[in-house]
C-alpha positions in Angstrom: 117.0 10.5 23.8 118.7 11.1 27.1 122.2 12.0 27.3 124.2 12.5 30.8 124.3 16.6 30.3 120.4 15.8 31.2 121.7 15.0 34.9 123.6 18.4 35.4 121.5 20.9 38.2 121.1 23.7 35.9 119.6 26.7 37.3 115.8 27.1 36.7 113.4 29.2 38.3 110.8 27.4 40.9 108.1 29.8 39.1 108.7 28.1 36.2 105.2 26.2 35.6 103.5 24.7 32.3 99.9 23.8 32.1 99.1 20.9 31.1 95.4 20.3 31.2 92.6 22.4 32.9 93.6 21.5 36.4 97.6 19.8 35.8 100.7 21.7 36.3 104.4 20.7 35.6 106.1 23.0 38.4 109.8 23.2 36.8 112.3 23.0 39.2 109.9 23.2 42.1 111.4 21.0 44.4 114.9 21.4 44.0 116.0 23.4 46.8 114.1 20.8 49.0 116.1 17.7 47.1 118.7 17.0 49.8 116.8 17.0 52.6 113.6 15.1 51.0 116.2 12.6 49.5 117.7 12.3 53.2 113.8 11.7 54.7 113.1 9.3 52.4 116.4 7.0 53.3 115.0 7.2 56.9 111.5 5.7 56.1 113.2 3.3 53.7 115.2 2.3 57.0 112.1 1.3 59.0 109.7 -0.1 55.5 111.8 -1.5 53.2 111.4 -1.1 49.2 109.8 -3.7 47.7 108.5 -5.1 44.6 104.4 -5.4 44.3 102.6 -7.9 42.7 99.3 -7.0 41.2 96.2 -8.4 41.1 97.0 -10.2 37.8 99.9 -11.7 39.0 102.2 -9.2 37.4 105.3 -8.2 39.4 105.9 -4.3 39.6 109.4 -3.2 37.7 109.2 -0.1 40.2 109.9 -1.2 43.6 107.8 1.1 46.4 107.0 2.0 50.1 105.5 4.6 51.8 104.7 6.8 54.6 101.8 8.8 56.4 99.0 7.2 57.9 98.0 5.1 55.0 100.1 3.1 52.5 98.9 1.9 49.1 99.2 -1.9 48.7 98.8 -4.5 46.2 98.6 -8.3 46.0 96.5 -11.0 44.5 93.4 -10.0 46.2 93.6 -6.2 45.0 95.1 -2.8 45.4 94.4 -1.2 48.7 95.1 0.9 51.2 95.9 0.1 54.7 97.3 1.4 58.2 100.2 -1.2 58.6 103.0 -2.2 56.6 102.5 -5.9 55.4 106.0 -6.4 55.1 106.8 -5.4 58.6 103.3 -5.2 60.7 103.7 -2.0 61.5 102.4 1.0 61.2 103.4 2.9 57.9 106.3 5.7 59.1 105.0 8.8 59.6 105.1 11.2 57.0 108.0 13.9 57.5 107.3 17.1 58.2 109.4 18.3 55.0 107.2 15.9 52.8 104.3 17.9 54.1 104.8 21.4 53.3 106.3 20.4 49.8 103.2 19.0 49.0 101.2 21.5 50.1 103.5 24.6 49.1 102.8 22.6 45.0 99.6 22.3 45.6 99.0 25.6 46.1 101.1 26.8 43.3 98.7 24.8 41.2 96.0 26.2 42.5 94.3 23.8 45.1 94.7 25.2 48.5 94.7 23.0 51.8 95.6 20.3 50.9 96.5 17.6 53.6 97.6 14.4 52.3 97.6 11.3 54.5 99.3 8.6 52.2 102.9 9.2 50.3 103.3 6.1 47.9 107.6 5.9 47.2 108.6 4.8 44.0 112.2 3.9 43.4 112.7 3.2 39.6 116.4 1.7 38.6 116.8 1.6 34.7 114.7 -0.3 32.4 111.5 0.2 35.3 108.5 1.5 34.1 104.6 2.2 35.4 102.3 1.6 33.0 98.9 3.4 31.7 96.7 3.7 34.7 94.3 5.7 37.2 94.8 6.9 40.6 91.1 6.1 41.9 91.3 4.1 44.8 91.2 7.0 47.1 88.0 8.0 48.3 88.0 11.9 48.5 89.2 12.7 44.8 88.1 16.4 45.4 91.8 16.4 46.8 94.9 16.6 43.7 97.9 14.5 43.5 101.3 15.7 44.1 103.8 13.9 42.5 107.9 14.9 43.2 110.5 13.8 40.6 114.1 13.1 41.6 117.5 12.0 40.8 117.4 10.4 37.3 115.0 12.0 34.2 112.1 10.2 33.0 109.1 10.7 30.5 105.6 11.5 32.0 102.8 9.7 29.9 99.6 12.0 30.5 96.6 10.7 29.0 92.7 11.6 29.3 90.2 10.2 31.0 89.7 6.7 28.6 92.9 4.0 28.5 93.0 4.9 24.9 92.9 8.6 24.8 95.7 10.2 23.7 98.9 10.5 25.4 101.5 13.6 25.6 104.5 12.7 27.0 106.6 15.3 29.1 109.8 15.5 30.1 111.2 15.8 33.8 114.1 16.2 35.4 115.2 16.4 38.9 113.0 18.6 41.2 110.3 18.8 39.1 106.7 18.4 40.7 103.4 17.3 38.3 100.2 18.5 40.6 96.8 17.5 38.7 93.4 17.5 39.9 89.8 18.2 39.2 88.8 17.5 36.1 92.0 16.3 35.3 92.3 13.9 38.4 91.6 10.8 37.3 93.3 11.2 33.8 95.8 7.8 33.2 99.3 8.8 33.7 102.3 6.4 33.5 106.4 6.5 33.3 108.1 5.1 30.0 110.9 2.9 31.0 114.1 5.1 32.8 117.6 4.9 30.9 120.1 4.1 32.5 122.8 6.9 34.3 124.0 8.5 37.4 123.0 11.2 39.7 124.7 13.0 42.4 122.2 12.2 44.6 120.3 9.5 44.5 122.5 7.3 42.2 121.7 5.0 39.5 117.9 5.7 40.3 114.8 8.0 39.8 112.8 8.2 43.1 109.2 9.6 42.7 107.3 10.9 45.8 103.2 10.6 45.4 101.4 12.8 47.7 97.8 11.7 48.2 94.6 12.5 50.3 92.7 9.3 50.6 90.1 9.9 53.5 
């Protein structure tokens, strides 16, 4: 179980890296001396597309409540989970992605092994307590030669990393603030989810976990 001394910034090395399948990587601590400014970008881009709750397919409203930026957002609705060029909610195009975003994604990337990468969609996940992401695939990118890059901050959470069948078993890692997950290759289209965040407080982002998904779609 969590407790609060979870939310302290204790020093840890950014070489710090654990392997967690053939091609998946939890960089420890990776991100932290980034945190401020990333946690400052994404305020911006919430500014101009608001975070919002998704409904799926099923009907099912999200717990986590998302936006995005780059030049393609991920989507969902009743008629399916997409990806498009212009925010729903406002008609506009998606913000771009900041420049910050960019290298962090591609300086993990690279730590994990898979070099030039150039992502083109970052999915933003806010998660208060109680929100969760279930069991699933990331597959409705089409080039999925390219890894996903996925930031943790504020609030700690438990990674669910199964294999490549809904039923496979799952290992469930801790992460804490500044931590980035990078998996790819064989491993890409393993299901992942988030068990349901408990409730705290972080210095900088609050009562909340945000979670930053780098992707390369096209």
């Amino acid at each position: 179980m969590f407790t609060l001394d979870l939310f302290a910034e204790l020093p840890r090395s950014a070489d710090e890296r654990r392997q967690l399948g053939p091609g998946a990587w939890l960089l420890e601590g990776f991100a932290l001396a980034q945190a401020v400014a990333i946690v400052e970008a994404v305020r911006s881009v919430e500014a101009r597309s608001p975070l919002r709750h998704l409904v799926t397919p099923g009907g099912y409203t999200m717990s986590v409540a998302m936006t995005n930026c780059g030049r393609l957002g991920w989507t969902s609705d009743l008629r399916g989970y997409r990806y498009a060029t212009h925010d729903p909610l406002t008609g506009q195009p998606w913000p771009s992605m900041p420049e910050a975003f960019v290298e962090l994604a591609q300086a993990a990337a690279v730590a994990a092994g898979f070099a030039a990468f150039e992502p083109d969609a970052c999915l933003i996940n806010a998660y208060e307590p109680g929100a969760r992401l279930s069991l699933h695939q990331d597959k409705d990118e089409q080039d999925l030669a390219a890894p996903i890059v996925s930031v943790s901050l504020g609030l700690p959470a438990v990674f669910m990393f199964g294999g490549a069948e809904r039923n496979s078993p799952i290992a469930r890692y801790p992460l804490q603030h500044g931590d980035v997950v990078v998996w790819g290759g064989e491993d890409r289209l393993r299901y992942h989810g988030v068990a349901p965040v408990k409730a705290g407080e972080h210095p900088l982002t609050g009562s909340r976990r945000l979670n930053l998904t780098f992707r390369k779609v096209l």
